[in-house]
C-alpha positions in Angstrom: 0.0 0.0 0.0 1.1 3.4 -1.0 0.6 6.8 1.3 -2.9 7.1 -0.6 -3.9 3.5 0.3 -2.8 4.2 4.0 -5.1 7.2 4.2 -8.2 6.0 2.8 -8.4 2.8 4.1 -7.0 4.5 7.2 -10.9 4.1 9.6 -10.6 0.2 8.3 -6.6 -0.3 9.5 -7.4 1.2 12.7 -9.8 -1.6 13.3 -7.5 -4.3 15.8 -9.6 -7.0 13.5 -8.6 -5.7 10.0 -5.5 -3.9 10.8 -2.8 -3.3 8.2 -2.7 -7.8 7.0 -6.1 -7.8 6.7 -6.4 -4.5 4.2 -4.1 -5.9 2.3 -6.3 -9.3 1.9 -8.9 -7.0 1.1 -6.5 -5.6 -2.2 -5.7 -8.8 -2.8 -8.9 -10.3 -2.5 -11.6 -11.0 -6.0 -15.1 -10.8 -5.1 -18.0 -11.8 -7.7 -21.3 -10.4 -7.0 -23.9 -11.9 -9.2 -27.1 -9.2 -9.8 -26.8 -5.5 -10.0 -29.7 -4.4 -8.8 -31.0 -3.6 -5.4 -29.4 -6.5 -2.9 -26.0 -5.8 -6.2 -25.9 -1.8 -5.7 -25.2 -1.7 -2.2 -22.9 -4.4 -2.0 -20.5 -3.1 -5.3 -20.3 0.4 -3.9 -19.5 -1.1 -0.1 -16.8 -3.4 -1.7 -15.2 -1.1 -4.0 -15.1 2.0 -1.3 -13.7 -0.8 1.4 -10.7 -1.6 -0.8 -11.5 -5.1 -2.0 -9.2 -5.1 -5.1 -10.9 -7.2 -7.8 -14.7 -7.2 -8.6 -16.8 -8.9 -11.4 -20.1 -7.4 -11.9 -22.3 -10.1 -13.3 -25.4 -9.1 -14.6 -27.4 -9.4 -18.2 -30.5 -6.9 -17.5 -31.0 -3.3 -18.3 -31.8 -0.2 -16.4 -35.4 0.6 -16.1 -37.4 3.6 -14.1 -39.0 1.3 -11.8 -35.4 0.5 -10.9 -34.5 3.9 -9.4 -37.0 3.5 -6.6 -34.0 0.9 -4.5 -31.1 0.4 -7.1 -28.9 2.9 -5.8 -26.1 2.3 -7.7 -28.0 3.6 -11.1 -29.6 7.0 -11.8 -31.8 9.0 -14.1 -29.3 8.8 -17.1 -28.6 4.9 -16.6 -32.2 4.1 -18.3 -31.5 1.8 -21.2 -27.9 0.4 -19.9 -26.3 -2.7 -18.6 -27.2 -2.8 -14.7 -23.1 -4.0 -14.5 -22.1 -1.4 -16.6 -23.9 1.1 -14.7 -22.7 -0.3 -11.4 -19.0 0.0 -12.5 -19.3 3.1 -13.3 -20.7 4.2 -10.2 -18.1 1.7 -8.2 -15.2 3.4 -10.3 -16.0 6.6 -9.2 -16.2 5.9 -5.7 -12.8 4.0 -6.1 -10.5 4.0 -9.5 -8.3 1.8 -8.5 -10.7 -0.9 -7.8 -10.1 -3.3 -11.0 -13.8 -4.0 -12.3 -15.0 -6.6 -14.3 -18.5 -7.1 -16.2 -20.4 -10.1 -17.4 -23.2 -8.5 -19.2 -25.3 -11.9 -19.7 -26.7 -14.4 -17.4 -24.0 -16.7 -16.0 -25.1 -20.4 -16.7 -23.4 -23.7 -16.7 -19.5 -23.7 -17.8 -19.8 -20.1 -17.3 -20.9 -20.0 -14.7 -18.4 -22.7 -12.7 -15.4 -20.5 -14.7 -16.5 -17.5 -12.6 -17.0 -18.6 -10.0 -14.0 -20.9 -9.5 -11.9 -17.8 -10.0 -13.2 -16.0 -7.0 -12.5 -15.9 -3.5 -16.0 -15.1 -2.3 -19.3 -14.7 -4.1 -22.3 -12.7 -3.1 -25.9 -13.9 -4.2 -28.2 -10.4 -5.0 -30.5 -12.7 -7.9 -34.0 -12.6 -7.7 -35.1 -16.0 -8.7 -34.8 -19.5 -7.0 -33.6 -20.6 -10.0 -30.5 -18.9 -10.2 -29.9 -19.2 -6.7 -29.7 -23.1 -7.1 -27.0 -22.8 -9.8 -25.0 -20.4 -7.9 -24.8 -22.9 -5.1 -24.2 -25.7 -6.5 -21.2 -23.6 -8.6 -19.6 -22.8 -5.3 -19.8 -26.3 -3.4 -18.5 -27.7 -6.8 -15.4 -24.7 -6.5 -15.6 -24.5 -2.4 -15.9 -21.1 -2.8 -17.6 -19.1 0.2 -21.4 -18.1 -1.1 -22.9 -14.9 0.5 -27.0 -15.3 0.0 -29.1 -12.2 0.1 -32.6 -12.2 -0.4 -35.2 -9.2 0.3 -39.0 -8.9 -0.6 -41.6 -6.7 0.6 -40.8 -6.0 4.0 -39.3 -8.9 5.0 -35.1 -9.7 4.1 -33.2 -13.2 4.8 -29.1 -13.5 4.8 -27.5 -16.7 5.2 -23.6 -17.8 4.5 -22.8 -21.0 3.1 -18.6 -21.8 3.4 -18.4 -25.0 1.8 -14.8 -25.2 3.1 -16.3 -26.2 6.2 -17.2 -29.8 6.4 -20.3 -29.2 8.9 -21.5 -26.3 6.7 -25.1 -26.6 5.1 -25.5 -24.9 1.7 -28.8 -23.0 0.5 -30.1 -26.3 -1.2 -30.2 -27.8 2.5 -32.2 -24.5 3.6 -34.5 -24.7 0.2 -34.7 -28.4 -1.1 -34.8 -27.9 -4.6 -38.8 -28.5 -5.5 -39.8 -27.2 -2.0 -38.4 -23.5 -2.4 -41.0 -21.7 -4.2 -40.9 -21.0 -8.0 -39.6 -17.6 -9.7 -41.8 -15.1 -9.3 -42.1 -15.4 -5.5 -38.7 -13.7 -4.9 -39.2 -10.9 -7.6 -39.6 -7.1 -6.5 -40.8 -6.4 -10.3 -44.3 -8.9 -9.1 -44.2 -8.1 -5.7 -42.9 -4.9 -4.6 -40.3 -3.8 -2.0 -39.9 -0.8 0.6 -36.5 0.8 -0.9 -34.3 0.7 2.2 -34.9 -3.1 2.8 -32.8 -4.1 -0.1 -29.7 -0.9 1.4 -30.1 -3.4 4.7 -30.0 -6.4 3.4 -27.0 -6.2 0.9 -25.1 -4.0 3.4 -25.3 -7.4 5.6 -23.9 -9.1 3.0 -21.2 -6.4 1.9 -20.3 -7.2 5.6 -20.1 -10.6 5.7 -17.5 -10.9 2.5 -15.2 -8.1 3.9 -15.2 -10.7 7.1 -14.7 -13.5 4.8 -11.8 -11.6 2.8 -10.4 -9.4 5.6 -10.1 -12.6 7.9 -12.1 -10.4 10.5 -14.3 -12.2 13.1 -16.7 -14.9 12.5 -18.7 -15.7 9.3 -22.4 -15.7 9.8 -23.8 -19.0 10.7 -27.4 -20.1 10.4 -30.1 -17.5 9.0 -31.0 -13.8 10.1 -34.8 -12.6 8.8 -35.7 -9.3 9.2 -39.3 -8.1 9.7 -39.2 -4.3 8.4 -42.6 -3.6 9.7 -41.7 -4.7 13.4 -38.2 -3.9 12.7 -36.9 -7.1 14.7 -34.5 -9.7 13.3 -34.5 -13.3 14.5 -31.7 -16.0 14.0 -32.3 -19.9 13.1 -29.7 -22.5 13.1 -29.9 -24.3 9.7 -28.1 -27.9 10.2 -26.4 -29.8 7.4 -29.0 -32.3 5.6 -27.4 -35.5 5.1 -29.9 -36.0 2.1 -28.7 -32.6 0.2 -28.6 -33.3 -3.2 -26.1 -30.6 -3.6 -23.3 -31.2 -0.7 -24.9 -34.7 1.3 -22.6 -37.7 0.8 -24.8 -39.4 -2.1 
């Protein structure tokens, strides 16, 4: 780190937990966050500004006005473009030296397991229980550490799933595949959403890869909800299901 790097990452270095080692895991460290829109905006613009050096922006939709209401990382003059175009720009200004990458299609497959196995962490902000299958089962496959955001309504989840740890369940074991709900129960576009849920939620998640990076504290274990209306989270332990499809033994 140069005299620059020691000045703006100065309130993180100060922290016992990060401290000089653990920004520079954080420069060293790749981060992919799949979806650019509300859970995706918070969490690019938190990682680029905390210094986490690599970042590919994964994302195939476009902006639209209805996105403006919670997508913070887009604006007025973003109508029409790549969501992870849009969100690089807006990461880049907040930190140039942040090298960005963009995937302006929807990852799938061989695609999908190449990204992924080239990261060191990799946040979930998708919208549909489809894609949120794929991306686990990508990460258990690569034992890549999976940060899963999800927020509808008034009501957000976040869970962790490290697949580096043998007693770890993955998001297969929380939603069975066939028992999680189809598509459209997860999208804001045929539900709606209160704007600052989505700011909440993927700031969580933000959090929990600078941990994972950084080497700071404890991952999250288990899953947090959060009730907006009543404004009170609750925790649940999520055990390991010995008949996952995904990570059991068969």
């Amino acid at each position: 780190m140069n005299d620059d790097d020691l000045l703006r990452y100065s309130r993180q270095i100060m922290l016992d937990q990060i401290d000089i080692a653990g920004q520079e895991r954080l420069l060293a460290g790749h981060a992919l966050v799949i979806g650019a829109g509300g859970l995706g905006s918070p969490v690019v613009l938190y990682l680029a500004a905390a210094g986490v050096g690599r970042l590919t922006l994964a994302d195939a939709d476009e902006v639209e006005l209805s996105n403006l209401q919670r997508q913070i990382a887009h604006g007025q003059g973003d109508i029409g473009c790549n969501k992870a175009e849009s969100a690089r720009e807006a990461a880049q200004a907040l930190n140039p030296a942040c090298t960005i990458e963009v995937v302006a299609e929807h990852l799938e497959g061989a695609a999908l397991a190449r990204v992924v196995d080239q990261a060191d962490v990799v946040l979930d902000c998708t919208d549909r229980f489809s894609s949120r299958y794929a991306i686990n089962a990508a990460c258990r496959a690569a034992g890549v550490p999976l940060v899963s955001g999800a927020a509808i309504r008034f009501s957000g989840q976040l869970a962790v799933f490290d697949p580096r740890d043998p007693e770890a369940p993955c998001y297969a074991c929380l939603y069975p595949p066939g028992e999680g709900g189809d598509d459209e129960e997860l999208r804001c576009a045929e539900n709606g959403v209160v704007a600052p849920l989505v700011g909440l939620i993927g700031s969580f998640q933000a959090l929990e890869a600078i941990k994972l990076l950084s080497g700071a504290g404890t991952p999250h274990q288990g899953l947090s909800t959060f009730d907006g209306l009543a404004g009170q989270w609750r925790h649940f332990r999520v055990p390991k299901d010995p008949g996952c499809p995904v990570c059991g033994p068969g």
